[in-house]
C-alpha positions as CSV (number, residue, x, y, z in Angstrom):
1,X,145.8,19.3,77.5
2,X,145.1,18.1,74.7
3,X,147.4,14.8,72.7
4,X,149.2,15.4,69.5
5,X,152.1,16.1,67.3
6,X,153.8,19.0,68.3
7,X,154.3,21.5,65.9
8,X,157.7,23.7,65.1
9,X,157.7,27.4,66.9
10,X,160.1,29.3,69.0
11,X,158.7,29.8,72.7
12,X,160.0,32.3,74.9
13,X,159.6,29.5,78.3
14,X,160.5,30.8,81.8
15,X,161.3,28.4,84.7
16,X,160.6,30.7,87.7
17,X,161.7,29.3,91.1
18,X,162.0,30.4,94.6
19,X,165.6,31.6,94.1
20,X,166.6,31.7,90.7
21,X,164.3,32.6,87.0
22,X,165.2,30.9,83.9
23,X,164.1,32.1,80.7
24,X,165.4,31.0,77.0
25,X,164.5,30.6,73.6
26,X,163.6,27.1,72.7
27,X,162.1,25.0,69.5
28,X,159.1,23.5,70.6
29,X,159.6,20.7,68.1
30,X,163.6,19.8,67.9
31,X,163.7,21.0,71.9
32,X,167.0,22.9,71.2
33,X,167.7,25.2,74.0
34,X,169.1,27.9,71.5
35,X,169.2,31.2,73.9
36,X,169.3,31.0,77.6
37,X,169.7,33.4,80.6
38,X,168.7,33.6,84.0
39,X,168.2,36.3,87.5
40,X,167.8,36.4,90.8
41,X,164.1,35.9,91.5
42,X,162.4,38.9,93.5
43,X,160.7,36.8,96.7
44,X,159.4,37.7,99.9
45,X,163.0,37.3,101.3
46,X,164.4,40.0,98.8
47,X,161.9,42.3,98.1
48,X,159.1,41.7,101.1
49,X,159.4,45.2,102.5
50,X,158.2,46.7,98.9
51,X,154.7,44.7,99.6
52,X,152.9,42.9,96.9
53,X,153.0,45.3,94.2
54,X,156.4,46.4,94.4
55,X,157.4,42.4,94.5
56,X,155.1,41.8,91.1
57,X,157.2,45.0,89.8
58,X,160.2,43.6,90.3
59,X,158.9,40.2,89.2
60,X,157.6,41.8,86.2
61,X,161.1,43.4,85.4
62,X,162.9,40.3,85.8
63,X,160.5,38.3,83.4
64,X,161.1,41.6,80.8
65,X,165.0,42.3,81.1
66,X,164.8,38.1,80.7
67,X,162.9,38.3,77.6
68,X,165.4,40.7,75.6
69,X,168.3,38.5,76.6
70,X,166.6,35.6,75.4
71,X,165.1,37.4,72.0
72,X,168.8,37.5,71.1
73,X,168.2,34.1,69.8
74,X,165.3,34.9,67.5
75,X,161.7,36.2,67.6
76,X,159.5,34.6,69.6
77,X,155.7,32.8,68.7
78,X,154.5,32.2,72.3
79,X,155.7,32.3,75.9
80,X,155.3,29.4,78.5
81,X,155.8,29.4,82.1
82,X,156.5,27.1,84.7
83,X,155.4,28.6,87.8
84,X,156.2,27.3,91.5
85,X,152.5,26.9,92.8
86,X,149.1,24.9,91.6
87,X,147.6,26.4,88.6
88,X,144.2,26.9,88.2
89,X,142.8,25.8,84.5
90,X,142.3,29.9,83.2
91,X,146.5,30.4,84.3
92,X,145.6,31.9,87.7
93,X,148.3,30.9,90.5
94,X,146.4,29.6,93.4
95,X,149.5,29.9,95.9
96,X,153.1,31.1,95.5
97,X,154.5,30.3,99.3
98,X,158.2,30.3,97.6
99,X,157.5,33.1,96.1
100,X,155.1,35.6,98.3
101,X,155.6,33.9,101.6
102,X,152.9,33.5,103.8
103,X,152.4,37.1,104.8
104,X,151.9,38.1,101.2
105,X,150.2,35.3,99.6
106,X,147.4,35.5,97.1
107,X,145.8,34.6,94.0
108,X,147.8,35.7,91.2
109,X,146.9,36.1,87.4
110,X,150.3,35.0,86.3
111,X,149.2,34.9,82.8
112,X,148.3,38.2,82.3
113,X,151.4,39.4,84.2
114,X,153.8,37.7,82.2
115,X,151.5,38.8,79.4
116,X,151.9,42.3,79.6
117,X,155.7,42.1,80.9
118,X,156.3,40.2,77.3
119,X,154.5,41.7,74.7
120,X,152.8,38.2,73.7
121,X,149.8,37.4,73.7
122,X,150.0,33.1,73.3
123,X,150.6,32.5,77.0
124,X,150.7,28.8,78.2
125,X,150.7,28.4,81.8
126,X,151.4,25.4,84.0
127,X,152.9,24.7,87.4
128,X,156.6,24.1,87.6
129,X,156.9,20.2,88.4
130,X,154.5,20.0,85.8
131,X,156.7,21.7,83.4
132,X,159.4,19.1,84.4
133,X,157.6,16.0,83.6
134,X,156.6,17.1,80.3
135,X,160.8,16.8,79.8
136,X,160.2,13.4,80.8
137,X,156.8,12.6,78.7
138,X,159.1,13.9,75.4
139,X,161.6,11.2,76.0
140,X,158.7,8.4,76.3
141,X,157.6,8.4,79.9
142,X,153.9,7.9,80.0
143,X,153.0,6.6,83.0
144,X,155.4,8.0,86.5
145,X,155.6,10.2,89.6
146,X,157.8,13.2,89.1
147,X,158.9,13.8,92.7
148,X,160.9,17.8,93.1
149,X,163.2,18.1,95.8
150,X,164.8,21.7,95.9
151,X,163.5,24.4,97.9
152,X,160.3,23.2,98.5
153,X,158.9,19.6,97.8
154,X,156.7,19.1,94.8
155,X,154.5,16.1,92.8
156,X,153.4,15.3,89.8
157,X,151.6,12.1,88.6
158,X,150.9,11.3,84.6
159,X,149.2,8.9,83.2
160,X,149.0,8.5,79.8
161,X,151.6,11.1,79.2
162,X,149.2,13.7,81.2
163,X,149.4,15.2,84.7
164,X,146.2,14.3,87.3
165,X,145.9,17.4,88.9
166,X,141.8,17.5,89.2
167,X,139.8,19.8,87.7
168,X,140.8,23.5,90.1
169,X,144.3,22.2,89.2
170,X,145.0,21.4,92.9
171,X,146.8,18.1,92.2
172,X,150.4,17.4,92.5
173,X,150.9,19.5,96.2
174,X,152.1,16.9,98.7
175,X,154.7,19.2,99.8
176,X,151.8,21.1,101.7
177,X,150.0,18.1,103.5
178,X,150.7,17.7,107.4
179,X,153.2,15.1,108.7
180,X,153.9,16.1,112.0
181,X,151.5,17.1,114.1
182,X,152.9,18.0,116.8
183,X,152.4,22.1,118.0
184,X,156.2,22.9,117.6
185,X,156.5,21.2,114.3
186,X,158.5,23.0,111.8
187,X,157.2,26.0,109.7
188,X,156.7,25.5,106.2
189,X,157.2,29.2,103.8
190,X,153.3,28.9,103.3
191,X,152.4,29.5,106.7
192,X,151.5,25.4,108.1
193,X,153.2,23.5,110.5
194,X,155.0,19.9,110.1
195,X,154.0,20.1,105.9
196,X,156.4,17.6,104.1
197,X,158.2,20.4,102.1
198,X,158.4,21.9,105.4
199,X,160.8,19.0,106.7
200,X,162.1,17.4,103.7
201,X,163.2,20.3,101.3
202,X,166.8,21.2,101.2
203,X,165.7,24.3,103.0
204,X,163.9,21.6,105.6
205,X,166.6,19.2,105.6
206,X,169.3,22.7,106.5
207,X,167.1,23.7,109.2
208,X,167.0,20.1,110.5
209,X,170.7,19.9,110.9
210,X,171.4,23.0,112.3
211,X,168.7,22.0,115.0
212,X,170.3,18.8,115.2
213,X,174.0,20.5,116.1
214,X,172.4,22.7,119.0
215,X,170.6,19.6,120.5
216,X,173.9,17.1,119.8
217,X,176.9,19.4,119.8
218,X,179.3,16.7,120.9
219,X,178.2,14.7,117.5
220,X,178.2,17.9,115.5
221,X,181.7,18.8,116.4
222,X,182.8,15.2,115.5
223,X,181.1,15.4,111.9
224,X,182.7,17.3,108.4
225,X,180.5,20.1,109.2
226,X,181.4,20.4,112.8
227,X,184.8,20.0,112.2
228,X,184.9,22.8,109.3
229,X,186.5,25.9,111.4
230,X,186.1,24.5,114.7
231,X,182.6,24.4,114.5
232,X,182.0,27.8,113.1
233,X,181.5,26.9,109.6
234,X,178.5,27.3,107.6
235,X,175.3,24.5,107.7
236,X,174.2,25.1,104.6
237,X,173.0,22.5,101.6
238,X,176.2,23.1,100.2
239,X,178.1,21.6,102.7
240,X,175.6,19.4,104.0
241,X,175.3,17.8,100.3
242,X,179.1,17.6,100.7
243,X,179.2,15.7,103.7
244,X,176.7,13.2,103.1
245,X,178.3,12.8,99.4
246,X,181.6,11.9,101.5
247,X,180.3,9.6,104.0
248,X,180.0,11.3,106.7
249,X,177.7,9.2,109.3
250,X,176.4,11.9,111.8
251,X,175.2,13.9,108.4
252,X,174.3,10.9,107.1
253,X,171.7,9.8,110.1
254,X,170.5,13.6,110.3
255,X,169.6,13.4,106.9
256,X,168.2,10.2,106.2
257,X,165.5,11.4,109.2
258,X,164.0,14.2,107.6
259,X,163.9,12.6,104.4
260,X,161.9,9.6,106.1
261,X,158.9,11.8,105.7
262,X,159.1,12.2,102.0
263,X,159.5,8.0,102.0
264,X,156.3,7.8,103.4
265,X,154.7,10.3,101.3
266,X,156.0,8.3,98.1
267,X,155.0,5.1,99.6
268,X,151.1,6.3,100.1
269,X,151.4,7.4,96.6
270,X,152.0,4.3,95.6
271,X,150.1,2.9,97.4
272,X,146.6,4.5,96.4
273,X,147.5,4.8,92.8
274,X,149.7,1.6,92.0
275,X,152.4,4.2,90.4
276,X,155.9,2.4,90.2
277,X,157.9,4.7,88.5
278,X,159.5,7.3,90.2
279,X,161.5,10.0,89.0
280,X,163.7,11.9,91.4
281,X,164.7,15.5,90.3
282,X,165.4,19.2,92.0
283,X,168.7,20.6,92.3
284,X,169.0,19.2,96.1
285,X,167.9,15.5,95.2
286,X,170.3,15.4,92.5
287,X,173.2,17.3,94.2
288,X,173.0,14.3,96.7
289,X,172.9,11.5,94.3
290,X,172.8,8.1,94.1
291,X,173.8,7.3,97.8
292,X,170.4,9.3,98.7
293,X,168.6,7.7,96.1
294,X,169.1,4.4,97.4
295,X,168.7,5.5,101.2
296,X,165.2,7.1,100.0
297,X,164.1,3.7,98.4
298,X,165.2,1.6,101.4
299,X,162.7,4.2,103.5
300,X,160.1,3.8,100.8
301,X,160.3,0.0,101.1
302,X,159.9,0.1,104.9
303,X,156.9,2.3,104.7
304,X,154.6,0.3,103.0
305,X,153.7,-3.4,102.7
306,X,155.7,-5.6,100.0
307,X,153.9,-7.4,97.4
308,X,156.7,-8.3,95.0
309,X,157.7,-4.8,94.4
310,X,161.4,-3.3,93.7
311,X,161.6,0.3,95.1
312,X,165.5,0.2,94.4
313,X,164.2,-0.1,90.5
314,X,161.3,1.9,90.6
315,X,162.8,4.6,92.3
316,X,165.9,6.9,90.1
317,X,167.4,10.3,89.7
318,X,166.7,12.5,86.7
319,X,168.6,13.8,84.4
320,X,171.4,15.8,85.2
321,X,171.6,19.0,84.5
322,X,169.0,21.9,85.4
323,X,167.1,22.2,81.9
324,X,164.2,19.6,82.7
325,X,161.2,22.5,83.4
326,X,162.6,24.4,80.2
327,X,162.3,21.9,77.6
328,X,159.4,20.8,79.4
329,X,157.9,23.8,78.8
330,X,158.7,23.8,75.3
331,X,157.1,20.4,74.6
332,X,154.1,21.0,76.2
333,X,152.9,24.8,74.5
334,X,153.9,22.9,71.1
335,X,151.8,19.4,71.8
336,X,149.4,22.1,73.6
337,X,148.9,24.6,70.1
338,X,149.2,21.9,67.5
């Protein structure tokens, strides 16, 4: 992508997750968030039985009933989209496992889709974490790892205000490397077993409590969660966030486990590329905070070797608030068309 001022339009941006798609109506050169709106994204888990064309129909639906709402605002110049898989250079999604699952996963002109669900023609097209640092490269940032903790687990490293990603667009997917080896390891939504997002997501970390209260029932019971109905309440990230946010130390020690993998991750990033500024974001890292931020620094610091460095400094939460990937977006089509 190429360096410069960016120039004043209105782009139509889309932040399309696993869960939920954003869309609004933003000035790619003030970054005002004038229009926004947002819908239930059709996934594998909602819409798997209509097979991959009925799921891109609905998908396509979603991105056009998104586009009126957001058109309310004013007519639009270009559409971006941050999309929750690598992106190949040309705009073609190279794997969507939050998306299609691993059953229906393919390659997925994305571009042209949103294309033709639009009405515009200027398409810009980048992965979603991507999308997100570009929030951060507006406000200065130049050099940092943008690490996404929501539903899946996500990278991003810039230098000199630019993602490395390699040349197929490949970069910035150490969600889907292997950490556990073992043949029983969890499932990750792409099909592998014992992948980082796999463990350390807030869909990993949910799955790794509930595990946790068949295998320790005596210390589930004892805990917030276990004591919420008896023992019949939900184990959701909800109520797990809740827990750990208020101290609770049988949540606390379940969680601080299968994050452990995501420390070591960030610490062989660092490692390799010398990075020391890391920026924390996704709705489940920030809906635990500060306690988890330090927790995930302390695990950082004891999985790698210590030449002077402060993980408690290089290490902090985004900003609040879910518009990162939108104004991100908007940054990035108007430094990308100027």
């Amino acid at each position: 992508m190429a360096a410069g001022p960016p120039i004043e339009m209105l782009a139509l941006v889309y932040e399309i997750g696993g869960s939920n798609t954003r869309a609004a109506l933003v000035n790619t050169l003030t970054l005002e968030v004038l229009v926004e709106a947002r819908s239930p994204t059709p996934n594998f888990h909602s819409h798997g039985k209509a097979g991959i064309d009925g799921l891109l129909q609905a998908l396509a639906a979603t991105i056009r009933d998104l586009a009126e709402s957001a058109r309310s605002g004013g007519q639009a110049d270009l559409v971006a989209i941050g999309y929750p898989g690598p992106m190949s250079p040309d705009g073609i999604a190279l794997s969507s496992p939050t998306l299609l699952g691993a059953s229906l996963d393919r390659h997925l002109d994305i571009t042209d889709l949103v294309r033709r669900a639009t009405g515009l023609r200027r398409v810009v097209a980048m992965n979603d974490v991507t999308a997100c640092g570009f929030r951060y490269v507006a406000d200065g940032e130049t050099d940092f790892a943008l690490i996404n903790v929501g539903s899946g687990v996500g990278n991003k490293l810039f230098v000199r205000g630019n993602p490395v990603v390699g040349p197929g667009g490949r970069g910035g997917e150490f969600g889907h490397f292997t950490v556990d080896m073992r043949p029983d390891a969890p499932l990750c939504e792409c099909g592998g077993r014992g992948h980082l997002a796999g463990m350390s997501s807030g869909r990993g970390v949910e799955r790794a409590v509930r595990q946790a209260a068949r295998e320790d029932p005596a210390g589930f019971l004892g805990s917030a969660l276990g004591a919420d109905k008896g023992g019949r309440g939900l184990i959701d990230t909800p109520a797990i966030v809740g827990a750990f946010r208020g101290g609770d130390e049988w949540v606390i020690r379940h969680v601080a486990a299968a994050t452990r993998p995501l420390a070591h991750a960030m610490a062989g990033l660092h490692t390799a590329t010398g990075t020391e500024s890391f920026i924390l974001v996704g709705g489940f890292a920030l809906a635990l905070g500060p306690a988890w931020r330090d927790l995930l620094a302390e695990q950082c610091a004891a999985a790698c070797w210590n030449l002077g460095q402060n993980w408690h400094s290089m290490v902090r939460l985004g900003e609040p608030g879910d518009r990162d990937g939108l104004i991100g977006l908007a940054f990035a089509a108007g430094r990308d068309l100027a």
